[in-house]
OpenMM code with the backbone's topology and positions (N, CA, C; nanometers):
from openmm import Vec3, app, unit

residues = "UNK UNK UNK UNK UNK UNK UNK UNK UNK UNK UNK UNK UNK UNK UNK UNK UNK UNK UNK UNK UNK UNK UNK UNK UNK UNK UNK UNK UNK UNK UNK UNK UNK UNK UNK UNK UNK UNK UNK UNK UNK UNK UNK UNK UNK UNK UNK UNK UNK UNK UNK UNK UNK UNK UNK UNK UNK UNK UNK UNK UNK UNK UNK UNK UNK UNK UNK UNK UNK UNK UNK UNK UNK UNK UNK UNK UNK UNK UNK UNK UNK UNK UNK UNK UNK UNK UNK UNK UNK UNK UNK UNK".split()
positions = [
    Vec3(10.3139, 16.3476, 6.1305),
    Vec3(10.2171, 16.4255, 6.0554),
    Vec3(10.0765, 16.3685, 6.0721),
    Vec3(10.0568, 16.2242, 6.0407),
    Vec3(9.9045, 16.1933, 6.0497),
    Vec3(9.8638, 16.2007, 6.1994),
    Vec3(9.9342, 16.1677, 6.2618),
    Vec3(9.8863, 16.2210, 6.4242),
    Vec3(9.8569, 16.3402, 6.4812),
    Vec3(9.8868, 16.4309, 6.4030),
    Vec3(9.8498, 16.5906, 6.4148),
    Vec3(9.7004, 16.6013, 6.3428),
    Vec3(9.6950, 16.5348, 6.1915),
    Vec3(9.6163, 16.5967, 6.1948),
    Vec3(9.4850, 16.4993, 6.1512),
    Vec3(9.5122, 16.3678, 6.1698),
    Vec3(9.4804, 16.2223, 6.1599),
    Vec3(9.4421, 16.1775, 5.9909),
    Vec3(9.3705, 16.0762, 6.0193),
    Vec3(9.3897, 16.0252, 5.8256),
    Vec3(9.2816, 16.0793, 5.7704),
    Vec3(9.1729, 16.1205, 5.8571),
    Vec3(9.0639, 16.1901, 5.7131),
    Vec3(9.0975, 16.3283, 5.6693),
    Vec3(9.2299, 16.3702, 5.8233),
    Vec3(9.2630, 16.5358, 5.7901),
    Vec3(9.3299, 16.4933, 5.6245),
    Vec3(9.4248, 16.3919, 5.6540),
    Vec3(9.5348, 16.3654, 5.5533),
    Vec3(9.4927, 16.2962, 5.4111),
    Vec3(9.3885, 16.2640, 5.4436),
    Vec3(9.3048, 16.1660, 5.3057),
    Vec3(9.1916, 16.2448, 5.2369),
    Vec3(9.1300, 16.3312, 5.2829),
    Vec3(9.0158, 16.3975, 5.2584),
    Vec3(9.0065, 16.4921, 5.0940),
    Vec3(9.0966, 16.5250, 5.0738),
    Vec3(9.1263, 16.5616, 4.8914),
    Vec3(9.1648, 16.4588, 4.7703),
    Vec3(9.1302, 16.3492, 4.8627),
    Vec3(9.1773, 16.2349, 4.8061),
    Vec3(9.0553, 16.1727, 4.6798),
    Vec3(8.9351, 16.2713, 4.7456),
    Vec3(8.8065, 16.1640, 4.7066),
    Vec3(8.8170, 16.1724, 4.5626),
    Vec3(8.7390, 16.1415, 4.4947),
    Vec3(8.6971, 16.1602, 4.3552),
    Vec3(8.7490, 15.9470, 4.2786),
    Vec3(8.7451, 15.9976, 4.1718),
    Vec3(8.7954, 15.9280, 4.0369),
    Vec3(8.9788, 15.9108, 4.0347),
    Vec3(8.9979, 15.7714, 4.0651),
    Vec3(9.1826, 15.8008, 4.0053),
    Vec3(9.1732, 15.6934, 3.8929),
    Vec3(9.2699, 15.7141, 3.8218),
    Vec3(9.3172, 15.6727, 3.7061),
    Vec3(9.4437, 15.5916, 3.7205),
    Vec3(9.4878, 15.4716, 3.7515),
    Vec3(9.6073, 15.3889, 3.7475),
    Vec3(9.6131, 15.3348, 3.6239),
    Vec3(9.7251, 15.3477, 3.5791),
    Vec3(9.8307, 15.3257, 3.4441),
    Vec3(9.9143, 15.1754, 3.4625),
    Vec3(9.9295, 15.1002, 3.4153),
    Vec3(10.0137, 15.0275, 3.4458),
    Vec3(10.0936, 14.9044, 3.3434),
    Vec3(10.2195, 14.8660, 3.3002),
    Vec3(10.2227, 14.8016, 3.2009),
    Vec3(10.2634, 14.6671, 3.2414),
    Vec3(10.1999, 14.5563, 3.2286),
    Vec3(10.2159, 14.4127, 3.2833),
    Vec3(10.3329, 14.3604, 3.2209),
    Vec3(10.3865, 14.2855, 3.3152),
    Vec3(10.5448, 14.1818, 3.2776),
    Vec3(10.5092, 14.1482, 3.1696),
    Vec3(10.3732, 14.0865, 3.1155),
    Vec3(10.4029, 14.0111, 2.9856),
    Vec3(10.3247, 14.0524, 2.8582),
    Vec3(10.3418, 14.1745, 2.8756),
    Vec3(10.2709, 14.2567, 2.7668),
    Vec3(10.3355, 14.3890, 2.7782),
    Vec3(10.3598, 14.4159, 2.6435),
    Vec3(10.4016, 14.6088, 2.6126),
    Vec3(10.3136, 14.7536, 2.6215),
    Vec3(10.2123, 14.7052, 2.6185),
    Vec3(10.0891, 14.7976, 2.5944),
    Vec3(10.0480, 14.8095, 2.7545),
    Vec3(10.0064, 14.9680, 2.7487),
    Vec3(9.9975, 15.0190, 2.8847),
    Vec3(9.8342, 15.0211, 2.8972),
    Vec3(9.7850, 14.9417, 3.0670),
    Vec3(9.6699, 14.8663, 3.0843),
    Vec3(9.6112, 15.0519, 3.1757),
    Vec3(9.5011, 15.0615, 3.1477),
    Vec3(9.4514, 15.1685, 3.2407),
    Vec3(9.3123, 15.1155, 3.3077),
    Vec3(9.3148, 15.1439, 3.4370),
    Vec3(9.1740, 15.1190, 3.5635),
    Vec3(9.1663, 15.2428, 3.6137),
    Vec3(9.0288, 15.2468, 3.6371),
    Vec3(8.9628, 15.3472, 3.6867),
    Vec3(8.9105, 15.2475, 3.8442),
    Vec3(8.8933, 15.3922, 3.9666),
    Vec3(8.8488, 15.3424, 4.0504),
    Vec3(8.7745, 15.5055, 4.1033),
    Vec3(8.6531, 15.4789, 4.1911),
    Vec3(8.6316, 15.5599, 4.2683),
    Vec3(8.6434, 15.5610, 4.4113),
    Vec3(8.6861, 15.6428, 4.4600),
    Vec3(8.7438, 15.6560, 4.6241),
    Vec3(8.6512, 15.7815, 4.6591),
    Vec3(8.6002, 15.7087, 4.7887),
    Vec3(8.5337, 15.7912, 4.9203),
    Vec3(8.5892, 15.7879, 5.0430),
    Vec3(8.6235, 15.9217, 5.1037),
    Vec3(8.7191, 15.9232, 5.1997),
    Vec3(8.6001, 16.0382, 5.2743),
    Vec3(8.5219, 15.9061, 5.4017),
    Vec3(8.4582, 16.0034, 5.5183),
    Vec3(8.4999, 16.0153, 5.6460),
    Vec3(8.4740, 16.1273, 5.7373),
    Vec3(8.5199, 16.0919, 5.8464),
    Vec3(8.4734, 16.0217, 5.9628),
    Vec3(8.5152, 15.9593, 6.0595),
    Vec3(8.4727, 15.8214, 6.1297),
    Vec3(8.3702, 15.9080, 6.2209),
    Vec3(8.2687, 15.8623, 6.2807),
    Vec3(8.0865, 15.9311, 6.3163),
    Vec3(8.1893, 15.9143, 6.4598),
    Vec3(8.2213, 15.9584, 6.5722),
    Vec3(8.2451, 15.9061, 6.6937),
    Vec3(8.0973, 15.8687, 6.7416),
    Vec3(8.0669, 15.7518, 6.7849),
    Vec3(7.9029, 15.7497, 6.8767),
    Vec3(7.9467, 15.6260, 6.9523),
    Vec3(7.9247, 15.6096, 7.0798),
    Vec3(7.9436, 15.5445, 7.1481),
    Vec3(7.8207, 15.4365, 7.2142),
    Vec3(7.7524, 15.4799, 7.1516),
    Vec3(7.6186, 15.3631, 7.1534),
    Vec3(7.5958, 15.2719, 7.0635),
    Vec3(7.6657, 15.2300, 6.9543),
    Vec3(7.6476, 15.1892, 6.8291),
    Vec3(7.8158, 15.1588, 6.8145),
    Vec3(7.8923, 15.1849, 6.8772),
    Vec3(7.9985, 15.1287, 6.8434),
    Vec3(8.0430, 15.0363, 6.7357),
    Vec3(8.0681, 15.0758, 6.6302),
    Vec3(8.0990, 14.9144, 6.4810),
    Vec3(7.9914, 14.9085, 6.4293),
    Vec3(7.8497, 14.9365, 6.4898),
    Vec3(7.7453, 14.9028, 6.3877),
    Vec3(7.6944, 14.9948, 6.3256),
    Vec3(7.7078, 15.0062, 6.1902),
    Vec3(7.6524, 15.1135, 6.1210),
    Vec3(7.4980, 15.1029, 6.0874),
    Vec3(7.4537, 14.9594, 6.0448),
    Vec3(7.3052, 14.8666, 6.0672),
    Vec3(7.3294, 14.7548, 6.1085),
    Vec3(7.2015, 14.7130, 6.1907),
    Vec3(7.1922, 14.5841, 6.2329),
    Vec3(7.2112, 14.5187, 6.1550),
    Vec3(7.2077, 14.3591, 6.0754),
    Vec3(7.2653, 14.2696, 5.9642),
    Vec3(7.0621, 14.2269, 5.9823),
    Vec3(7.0423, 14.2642, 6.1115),
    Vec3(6.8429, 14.2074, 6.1109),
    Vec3(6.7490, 14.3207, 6.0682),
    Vec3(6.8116, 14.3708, 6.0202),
    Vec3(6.7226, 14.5183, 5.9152),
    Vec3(6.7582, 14.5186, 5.7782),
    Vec3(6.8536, 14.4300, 5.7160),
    Vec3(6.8754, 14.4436, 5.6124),
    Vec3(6.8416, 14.2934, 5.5529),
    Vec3(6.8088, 14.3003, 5.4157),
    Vec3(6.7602, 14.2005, 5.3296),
    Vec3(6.8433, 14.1640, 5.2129),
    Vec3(6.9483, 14.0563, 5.1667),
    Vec3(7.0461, 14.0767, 5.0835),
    Vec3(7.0242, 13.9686, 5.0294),
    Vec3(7.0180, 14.0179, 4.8869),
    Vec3(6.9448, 13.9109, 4.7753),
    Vec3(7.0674, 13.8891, 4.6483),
    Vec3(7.1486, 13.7754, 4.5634),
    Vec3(7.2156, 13.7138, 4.4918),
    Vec3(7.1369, 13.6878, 4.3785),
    Vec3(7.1554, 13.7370, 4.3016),
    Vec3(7.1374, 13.6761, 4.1733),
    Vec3(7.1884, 13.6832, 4.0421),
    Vec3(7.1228, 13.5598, 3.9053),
    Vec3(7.2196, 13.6207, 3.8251),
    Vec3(7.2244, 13.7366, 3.7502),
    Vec3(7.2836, 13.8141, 3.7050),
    Vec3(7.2720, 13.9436, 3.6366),
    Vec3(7.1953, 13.9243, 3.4530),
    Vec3(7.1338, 13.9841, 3.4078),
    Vec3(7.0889, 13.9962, 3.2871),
    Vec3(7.2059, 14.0597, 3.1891),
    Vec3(7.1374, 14.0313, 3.0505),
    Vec3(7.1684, 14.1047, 2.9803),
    Vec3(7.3401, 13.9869, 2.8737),
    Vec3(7.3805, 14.0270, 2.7843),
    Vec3(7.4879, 13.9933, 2.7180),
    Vec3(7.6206, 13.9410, 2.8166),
    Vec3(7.6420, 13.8415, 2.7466),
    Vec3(7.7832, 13.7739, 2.8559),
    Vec3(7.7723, 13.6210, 2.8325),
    Vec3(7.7493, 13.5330, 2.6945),
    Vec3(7.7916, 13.4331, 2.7504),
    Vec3(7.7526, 13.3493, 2.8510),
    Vec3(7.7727, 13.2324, 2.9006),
    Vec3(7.7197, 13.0988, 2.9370),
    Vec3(7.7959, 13.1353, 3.0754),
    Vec3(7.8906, 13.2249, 3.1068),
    Vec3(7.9292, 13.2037, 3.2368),
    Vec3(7.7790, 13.2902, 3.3149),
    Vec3(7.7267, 13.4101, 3.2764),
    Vec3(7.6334, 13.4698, 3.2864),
    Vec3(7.5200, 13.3250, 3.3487),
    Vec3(7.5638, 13.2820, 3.2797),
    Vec3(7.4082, 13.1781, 3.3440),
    Vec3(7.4558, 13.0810, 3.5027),
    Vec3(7.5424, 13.1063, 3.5176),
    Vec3(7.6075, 12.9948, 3.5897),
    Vec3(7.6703, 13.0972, 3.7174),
    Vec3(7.6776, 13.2198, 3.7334),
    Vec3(7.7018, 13.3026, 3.8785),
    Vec3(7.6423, 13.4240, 3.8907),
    Vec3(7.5822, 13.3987, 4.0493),
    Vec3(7.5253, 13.4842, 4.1072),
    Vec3(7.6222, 13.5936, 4.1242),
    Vec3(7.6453, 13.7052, 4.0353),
    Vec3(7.7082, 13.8216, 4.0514),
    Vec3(7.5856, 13.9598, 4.0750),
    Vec3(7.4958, 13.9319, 4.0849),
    Vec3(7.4115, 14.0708, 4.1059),
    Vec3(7.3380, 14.0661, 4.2723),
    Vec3(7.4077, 14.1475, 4.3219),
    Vec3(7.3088, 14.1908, 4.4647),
    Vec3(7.2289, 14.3246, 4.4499),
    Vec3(7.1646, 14.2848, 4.5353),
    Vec3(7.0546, 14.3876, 4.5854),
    Vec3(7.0223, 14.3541, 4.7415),
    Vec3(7.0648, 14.5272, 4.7947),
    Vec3(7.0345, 14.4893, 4.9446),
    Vec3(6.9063, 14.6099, 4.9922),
    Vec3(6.8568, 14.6042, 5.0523),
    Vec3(6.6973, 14.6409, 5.1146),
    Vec3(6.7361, 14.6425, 5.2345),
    Vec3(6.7144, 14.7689, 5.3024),
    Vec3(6.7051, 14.8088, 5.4191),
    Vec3(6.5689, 14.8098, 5.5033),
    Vec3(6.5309, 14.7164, 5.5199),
    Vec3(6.3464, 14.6667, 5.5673),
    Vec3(6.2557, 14.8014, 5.6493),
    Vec3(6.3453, 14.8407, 5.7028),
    Vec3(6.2589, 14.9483, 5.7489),
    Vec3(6.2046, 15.0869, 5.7092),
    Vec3(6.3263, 15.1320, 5.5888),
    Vec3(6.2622, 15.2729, 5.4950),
    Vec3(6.2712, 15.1746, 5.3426),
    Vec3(6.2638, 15.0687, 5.3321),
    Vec3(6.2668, 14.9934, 5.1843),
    Vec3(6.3363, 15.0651, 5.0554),
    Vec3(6.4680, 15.1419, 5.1303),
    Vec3(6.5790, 15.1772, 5.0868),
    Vec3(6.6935, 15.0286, 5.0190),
    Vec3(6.6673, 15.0703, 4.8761),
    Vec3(6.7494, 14.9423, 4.7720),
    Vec3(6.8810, 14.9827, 4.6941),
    Vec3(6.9997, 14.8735, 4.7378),
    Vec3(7.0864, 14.9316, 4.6429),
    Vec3(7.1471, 14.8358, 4.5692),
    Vec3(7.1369, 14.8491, 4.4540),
    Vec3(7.1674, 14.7087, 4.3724),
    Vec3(7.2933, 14.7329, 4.2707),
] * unit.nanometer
topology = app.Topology()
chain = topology.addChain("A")
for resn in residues:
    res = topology.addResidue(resn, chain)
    for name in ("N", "CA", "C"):
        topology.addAtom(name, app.Element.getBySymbol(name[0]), res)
């Protein structure tokens, strides 16, 4: 089947929001996660092969995050922000 009609034919209604349910060995109460899934299809280009951007056009910055959280908050760099240098396109 996926060879007929390959994996974005077969994955492509897939996108959105899922909802996993799940109840852990050492607890009774049922745990729920949310995730979002993007399912695109692969660009064929043969000049660019693997590179979607150079790693020398982009600017990727660590730091710590603001706001409520405790003393671990002070102590890890959990917030990025990356900058694409040439349209100073930011996504943090």
């Amino acid at each position: 089947l996926l060879s007929n009609i390959g994996p974005y034919g077969f994955f492509k209604y897939e996108s959105g929001v899922h909802r996993v349910q799940r109840v852990p060995i050492n607890d009774t109460r049922i745990h729920t996660s949310a995730c979002s899934v993007a399912v695109l299809p692969l660009q064929q280009d043969d000049n660019n092969a693997g590179d979607l951007l150079p790693m020398s056009e982009l600017k990727i910055e660590t730091m710590r995050s603001s706001g409520a959280g405790g003393q671990h908050v002070n102590t890890t760099d959990s917030a990025v922000r990356i900058t694409h240098i040439p349209t100073g396109i930011t996504a943090s």
